[in-house]
C-alpha positions in Angstrom: 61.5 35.0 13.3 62.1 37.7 11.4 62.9 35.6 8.2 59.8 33.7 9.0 57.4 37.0 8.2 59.3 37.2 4.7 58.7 33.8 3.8 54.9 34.5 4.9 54.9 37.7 2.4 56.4 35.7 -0.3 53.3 32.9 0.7 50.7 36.7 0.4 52.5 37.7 -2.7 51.8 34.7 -4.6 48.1 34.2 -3.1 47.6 37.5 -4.4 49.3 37.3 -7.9 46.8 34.6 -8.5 43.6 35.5 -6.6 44.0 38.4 -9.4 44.1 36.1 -12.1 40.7 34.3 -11.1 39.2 37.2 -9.5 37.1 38.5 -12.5 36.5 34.8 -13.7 32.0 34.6 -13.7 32.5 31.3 -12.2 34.8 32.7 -9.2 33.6 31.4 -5.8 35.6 32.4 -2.1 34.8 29.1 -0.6 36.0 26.9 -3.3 39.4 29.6 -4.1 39.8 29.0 -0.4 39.2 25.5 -0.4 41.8 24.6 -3.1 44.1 27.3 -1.3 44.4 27.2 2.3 46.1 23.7 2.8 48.9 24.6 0.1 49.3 28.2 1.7 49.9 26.7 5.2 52.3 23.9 3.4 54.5 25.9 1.9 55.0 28.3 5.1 55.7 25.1 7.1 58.6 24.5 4.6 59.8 27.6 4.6 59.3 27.9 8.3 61.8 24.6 8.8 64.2 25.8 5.9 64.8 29.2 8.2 65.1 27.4 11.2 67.7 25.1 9.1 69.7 28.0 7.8 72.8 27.4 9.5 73.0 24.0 8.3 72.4 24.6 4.7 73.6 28.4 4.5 76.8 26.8 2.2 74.0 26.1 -0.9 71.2 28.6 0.2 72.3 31.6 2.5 69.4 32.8 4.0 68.6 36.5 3.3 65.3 38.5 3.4 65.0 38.2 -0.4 65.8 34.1 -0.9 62.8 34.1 2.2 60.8 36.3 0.2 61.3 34.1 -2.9 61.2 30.6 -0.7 57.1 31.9 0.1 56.2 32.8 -3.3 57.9 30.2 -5.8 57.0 27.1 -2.9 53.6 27.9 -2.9 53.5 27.7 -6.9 55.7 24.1 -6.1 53.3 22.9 -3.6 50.4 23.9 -6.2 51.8 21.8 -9.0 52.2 18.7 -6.7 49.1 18.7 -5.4 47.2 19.0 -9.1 49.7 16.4 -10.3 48.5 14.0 -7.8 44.9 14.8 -7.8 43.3 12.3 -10.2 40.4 14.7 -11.6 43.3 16.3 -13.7 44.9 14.7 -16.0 48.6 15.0 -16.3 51.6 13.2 -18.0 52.9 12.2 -14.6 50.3 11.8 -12.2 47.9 9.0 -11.3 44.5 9.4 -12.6 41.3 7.5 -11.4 39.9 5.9 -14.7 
C-alpha cells in the first residue's frame, strides 16, 4: 500500500507539472482540463497499482522502490497521454488513425 501512495504522487506530480503549463493559457477551462484528464490520471494509477501488486514477479527487471513508484506515476501518466491523443482522430499524427 504504501508503494501505491508513491505511484499516486508521481500521477499529482505530473498533473501538476502540466496544469502549470496551461494554467495561464486565456483559453483555459477546469471542465474541459478535467475532462481530457481524469480518465488518463485514473489509468495510469490502475497500472501502476497492478505493477506494485506484481513486484515480486517482475522485481528481476524493475525492483520496486519508492522512487521507480514515484517515477511509474509521473512518466505513465505522460505514456497514457500520448496514447490516447495518438488514437484520437481530431489530431493528426504520423501513427494514429484519423477520421477523414
Amino acid at each position: 500500500m504504501n508503494l501505491v501512495l508513491f505511484v499516486i504522487l508521481g500521477a499529482v506530480l505530473y498533473i501538476g507539472f502540466s496544469l502549470n503549463e496551461v494554467k495561464n493559457k486565456p483559453e483555459f477551462q477546469w471542465k474541459v482540463y478535467l475532462k481530457e484528464n481524469w480518465l488518463v490520471s485514473a489509468l495510469n494509477v490502475l497500472c501502476g497499482v497492478i505493477l506494485v501488486l506484481l513486484k515480486d514477479d517482475i522485481g528481476q527487471w524493475l525492483p520496486m522502490t519508492k522512487l521507480v513508484a514515484v517515477f511509474v506515476g509521473f512518466s505513465g501518466q505522460g505514456i497514457i497521454k500520448r496514447i490516447f491523443k495518438m488514437l484520437d482522430g481530431k489530431v493528426d499524427t504520423f501513427i494514429g488513425y484519423s477520421e477523414k
